[in-house]
N, C-alpha and C positions, 0 to 999 in steps of 0.2 A: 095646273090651276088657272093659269094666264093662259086665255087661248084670241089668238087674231087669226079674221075668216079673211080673208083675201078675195075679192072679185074682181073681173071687169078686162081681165086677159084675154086674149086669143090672135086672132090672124087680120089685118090688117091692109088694103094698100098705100105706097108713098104715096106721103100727103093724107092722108082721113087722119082718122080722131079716135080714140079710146079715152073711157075715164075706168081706173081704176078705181075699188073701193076697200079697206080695210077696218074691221069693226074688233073693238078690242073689249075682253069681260075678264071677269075673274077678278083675284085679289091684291086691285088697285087702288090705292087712295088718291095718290098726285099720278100725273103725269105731266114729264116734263119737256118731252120731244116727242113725235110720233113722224114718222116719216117713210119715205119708200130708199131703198138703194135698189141696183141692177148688176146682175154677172151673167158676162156672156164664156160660153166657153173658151178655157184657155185665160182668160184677160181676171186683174181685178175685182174685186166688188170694189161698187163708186155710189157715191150717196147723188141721189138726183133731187129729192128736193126732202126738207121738211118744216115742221110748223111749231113754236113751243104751245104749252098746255095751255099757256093763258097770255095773252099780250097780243098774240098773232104774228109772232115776227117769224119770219124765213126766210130760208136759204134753199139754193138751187146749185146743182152741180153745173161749173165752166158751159158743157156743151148742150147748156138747156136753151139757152140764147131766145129766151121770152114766149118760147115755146108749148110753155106746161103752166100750170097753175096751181098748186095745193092748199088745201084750204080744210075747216075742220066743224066739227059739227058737237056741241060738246053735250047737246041732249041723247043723240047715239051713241055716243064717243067712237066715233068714227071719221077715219080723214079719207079724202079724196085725192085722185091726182087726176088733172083734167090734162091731154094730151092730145095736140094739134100738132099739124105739121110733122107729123111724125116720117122718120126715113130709116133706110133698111137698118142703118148705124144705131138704130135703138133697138134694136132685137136682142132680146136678152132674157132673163127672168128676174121678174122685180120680187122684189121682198118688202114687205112691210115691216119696220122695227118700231118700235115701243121702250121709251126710256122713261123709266117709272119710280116709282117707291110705293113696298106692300105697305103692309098693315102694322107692320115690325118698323118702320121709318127703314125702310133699307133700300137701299138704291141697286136697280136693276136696269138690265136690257133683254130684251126679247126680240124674237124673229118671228115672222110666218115660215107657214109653207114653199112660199114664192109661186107665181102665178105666170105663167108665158106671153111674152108677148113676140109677135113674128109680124113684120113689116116686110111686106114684096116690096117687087118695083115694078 
């Protein structure tokens, strides 16, 4: 019933720019975070940045070093990650999550698909 569309992945080289996009629908009333993490094979998932539903405050994972941008958009309910400076060390697949409450006041999280991102050099 919750579904996030993920865009804005693909191939890369060091140094350019991607912005990803994820649009979230279904049966949400609040949301309370929306954010992207990333898992490269073998390693972790690590949260790289996210954004609360309303205030705008965020947070960026240690090796985003001013890098990225996220930011939200609350007529699409969809957030972005703007991504500069990008290096091979971000190759990964991001995911978009979604920390909500349905219609029941119940408190959830969700995932995307995950969408690839691959940075040459």
């Amino acid at each position: 019933q919750v579904q996030l569309v993920e865009s804005g992945g693909g191939l890369v080289r060091s140094g350019g720019s991607l912005r990803l996009s994820c649009t979230a629908s279904g049966s949400i009333l609040k949301t309370y975070v929306m954010g992207w993490y990333r898992q490269a094979p073998g390693k972790q998932r690590e949260l790289v940045a996210g954004i609360t539903g309303d205030g705008d405050a965020t947070k960026y994972g240690d090796f985003v070093k001013g890098r990225f941008t996220i930011s939200r958009d609350d007529a699409k309910n969809t957030v972005y990650l703007q991504m500069n400076s990008l290096e091979p060390e971000d190759t990964a697949v991001y995911y978009c999550n979604l920390d909500f409450a349905d219609y029941y006041l119940t408190r959830n999280q969700y995932w995307g698909q995950g969408t690839q991102v691959t940075v040459s050099s």
